[in-house]
N, C-alpha and C positions, 0 to 999 in steps of 0.2 A: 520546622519538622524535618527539614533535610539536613544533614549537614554539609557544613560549609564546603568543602570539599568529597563527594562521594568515592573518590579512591585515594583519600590526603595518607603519604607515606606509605603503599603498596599501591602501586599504580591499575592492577587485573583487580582488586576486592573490591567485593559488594557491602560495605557494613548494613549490618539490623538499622531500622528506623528506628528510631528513638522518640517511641512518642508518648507523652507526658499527658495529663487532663487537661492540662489549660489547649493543645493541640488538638483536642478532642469538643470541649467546649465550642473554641473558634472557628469550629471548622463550618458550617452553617452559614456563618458571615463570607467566610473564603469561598462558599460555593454561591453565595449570592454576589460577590463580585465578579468570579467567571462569571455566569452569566450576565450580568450588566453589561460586561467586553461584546455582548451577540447583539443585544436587543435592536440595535441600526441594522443586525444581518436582516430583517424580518420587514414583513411590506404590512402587516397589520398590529392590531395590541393584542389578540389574543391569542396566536401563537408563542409570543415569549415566553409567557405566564403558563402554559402548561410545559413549552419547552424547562422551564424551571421544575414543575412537577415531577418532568419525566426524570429527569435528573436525580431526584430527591428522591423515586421511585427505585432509581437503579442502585443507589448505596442502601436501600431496605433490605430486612433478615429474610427478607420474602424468597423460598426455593422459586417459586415459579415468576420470573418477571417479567411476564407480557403483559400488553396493556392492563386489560380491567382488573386484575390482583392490583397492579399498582398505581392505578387511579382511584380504586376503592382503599388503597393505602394512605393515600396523601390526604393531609386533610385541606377538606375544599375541593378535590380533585373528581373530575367528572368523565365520566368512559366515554363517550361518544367525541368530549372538544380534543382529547387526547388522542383518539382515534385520527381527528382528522388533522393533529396537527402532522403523526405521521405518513398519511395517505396525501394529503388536498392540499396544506399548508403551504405556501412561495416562501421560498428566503434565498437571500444571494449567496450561492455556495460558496464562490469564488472570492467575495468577500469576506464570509466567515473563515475559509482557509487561512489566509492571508492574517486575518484578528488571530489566528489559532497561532500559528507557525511567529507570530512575532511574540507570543505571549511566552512559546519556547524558547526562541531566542533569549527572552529578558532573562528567564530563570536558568536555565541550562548553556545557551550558546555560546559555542568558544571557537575562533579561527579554526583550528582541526578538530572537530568535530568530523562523527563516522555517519554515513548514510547507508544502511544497513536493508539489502531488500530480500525477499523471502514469501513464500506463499503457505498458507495453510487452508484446511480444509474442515468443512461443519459437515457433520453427518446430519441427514434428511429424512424425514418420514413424506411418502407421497411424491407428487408432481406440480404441488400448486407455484411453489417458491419459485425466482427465477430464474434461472441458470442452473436446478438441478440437474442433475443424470449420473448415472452410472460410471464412474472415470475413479483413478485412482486417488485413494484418499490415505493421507502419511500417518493421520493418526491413528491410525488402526493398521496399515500397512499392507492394504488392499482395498480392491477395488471393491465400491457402494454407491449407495444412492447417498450422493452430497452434494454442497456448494464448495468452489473455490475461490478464494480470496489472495489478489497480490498486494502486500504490504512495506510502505517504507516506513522505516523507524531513523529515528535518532539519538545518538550517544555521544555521551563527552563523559569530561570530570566531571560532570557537574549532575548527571543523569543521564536518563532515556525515558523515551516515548514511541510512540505512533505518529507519523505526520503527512501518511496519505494511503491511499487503495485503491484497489478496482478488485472490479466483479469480473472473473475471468466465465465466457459465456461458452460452451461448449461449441465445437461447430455445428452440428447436429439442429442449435435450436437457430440457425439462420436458414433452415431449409423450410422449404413448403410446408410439410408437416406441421410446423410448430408456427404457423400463422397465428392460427387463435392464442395461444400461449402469446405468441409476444403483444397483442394486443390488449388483452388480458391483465398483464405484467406492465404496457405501458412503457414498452420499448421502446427508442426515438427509430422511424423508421428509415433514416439515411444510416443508422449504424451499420457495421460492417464486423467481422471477423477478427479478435486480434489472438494473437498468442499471449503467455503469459509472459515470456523476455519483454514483446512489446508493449504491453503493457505496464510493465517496470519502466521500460527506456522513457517513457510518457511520461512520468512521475520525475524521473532522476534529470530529465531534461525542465522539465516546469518546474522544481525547485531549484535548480541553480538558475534560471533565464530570472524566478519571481527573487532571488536576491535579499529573501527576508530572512532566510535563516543559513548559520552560514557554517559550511564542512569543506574537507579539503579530500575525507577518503570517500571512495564508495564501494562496499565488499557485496557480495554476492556468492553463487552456488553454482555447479557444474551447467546449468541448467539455463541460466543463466550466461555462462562461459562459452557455452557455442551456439549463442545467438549473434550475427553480425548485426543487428539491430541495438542491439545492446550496447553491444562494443562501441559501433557508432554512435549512441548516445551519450557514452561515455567519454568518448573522445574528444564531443563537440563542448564538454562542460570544461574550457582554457583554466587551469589555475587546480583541478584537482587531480588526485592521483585514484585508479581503479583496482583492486586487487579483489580479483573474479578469479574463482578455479575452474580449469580446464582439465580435460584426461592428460596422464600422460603422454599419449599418441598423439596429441595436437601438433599439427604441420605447418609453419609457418615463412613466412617468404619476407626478407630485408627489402625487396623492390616491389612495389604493386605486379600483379602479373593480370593480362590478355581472361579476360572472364566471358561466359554467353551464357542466357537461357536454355535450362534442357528443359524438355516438356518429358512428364511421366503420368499414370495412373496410378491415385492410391485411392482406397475403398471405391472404385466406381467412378471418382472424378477425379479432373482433368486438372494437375498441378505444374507448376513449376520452381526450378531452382538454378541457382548461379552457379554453373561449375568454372573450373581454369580450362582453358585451352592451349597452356601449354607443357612443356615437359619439364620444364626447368625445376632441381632440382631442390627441396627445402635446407634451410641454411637452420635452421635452429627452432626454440618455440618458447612460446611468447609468454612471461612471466608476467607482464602487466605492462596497461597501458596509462598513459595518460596525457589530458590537453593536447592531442594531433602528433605523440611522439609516443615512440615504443622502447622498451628494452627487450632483452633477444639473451636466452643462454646458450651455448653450440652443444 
């Protein structure tokens, strides 16, 4: 279905899919083989078998594709065991990642390969969902009731995909107020606060440490660019190269410099951050880093 090379002889184009009846025919059997790659993800039989449904559910002409439309789609397919395989069902995440990310590899991976992070945003009706609230949503390009999502994908010659996320949770719903909610929702309760940089650095850090799939760049967004979380995960991944944008007015220093805690208030509470403590003056700014080494333009 793909070809053989996705950009063969113009290196930036995307060509059309090319796809024939007999790639249409087959395809059924192909989606019964991914699946087969999961079924050791799963601790019982009958989660795989509707995970297969659900599957089969989500390439249906069906507008609405929540559960019972497409349990009531599939044939064989039962609304309540589907229900619970997304609600109650165990499966080893950490496994199935791992089955996923090698399955990208075989087809797509190549030595430089891009690792491509980025967040977007689902508009929401209500308060049930988890991590909704009112915060700024891009697809629309203003502030709503949504979820956010941080996404790493992957690109070569060969393709792209998806190959990890997180739920970015507002700080809002770690406060007292939204106890019930996170109970509710089925929160772990030792979780904590992250931002959305660190949340990326999480991901861009656990795909080079897990070594299944394999890139040399990693690009990102302003947003991304003045997080030193980020940078710091980016730094720690030896062997690839980052190219993150920063503002133009990015300050940066050829020698470590003397840092401390300032303590400030923002909305009410009580925060902190790393300033420099001393004067010495910036020498350039910082185009990109990579594996514990910088470049520098003056």
């Amino acid at each position: 279905m793909l070809p053989a090379c996705r950009t063969a002889g113009e290196p930036f184009a995307i060509p059309q899919f090319a796809l024939t009846r007999s790639d249409i025919d087959s395809f059924l059997d192909e989606l019964s083989g991914f699946h087969t790659a999961f079924r050791d993800c799963f601790a019982r039989q009958e989660p795989p078998d509707q995970f297969f449904n659900y599957m089969v559910g989500q390439f249906s002409p069906l507008a609405r594709k929540s559960i019972e439309p497409m349990a009531l789609q599939v044939e064989g397919g039962k609304v309540r065991a589907m229900q619970r395989l997304i609600s109650e069902a165990l499966w080893d995440e950490d496994a199935m990642l791992e089955t996923y990310h090698g399955l990208v590899q075989d087809e797509m991976g190549e030595p430089d390969g891009v690792l491509i992070v980025d967040e977007t945003e689902f508009v929401k009706k209500g308060q049930d969902s988890v991590g909704v609230a009112r915060q700024y949503c891009g697809s629309l390009g203003k502030v709503e009731n949504c979820q956010v999502g941080v996404f790493a994908a992957y690109a070569s010659r060969q393709g792209y995909g998806l190959v990890d996320n997180r739920l970015f949770l507002p700080e809002s719903w770690f406060s007292d107020a939204y106890t019930a909610r996170r109970t509710k929702c089925k929160l772990p309760h030792e979780g904590a606060w992250q931002s959305k940089p660190q949340l990326a650095a999480a991901m861009v850090q656990g795909l080079h440490q897990a070594g299944v799939l394999s890139f040399k760049y990693s690009v990102a967004d302003c947003l991304y660019g003045n997080s030193p979380d980020f940078w710091a995960a980016c730094e720690a991944c030896v062997g690839t190269v980052a190219f993150v944008a920063t503002p133009a007015d990015t300050r940066g220093w050829l020698q470590p410099l003397a840092t401390t805690l300032q303590t400030y208030t923002y909305k009410g509470a009580q925060r902190t951050k790393r300033v420099v403590v001393t004067d010495t003056p910036p020498r350039g700014v910082v185009l990109f880093r990579w594996g514990g080494q910088m470049t520098w333009a003056p």
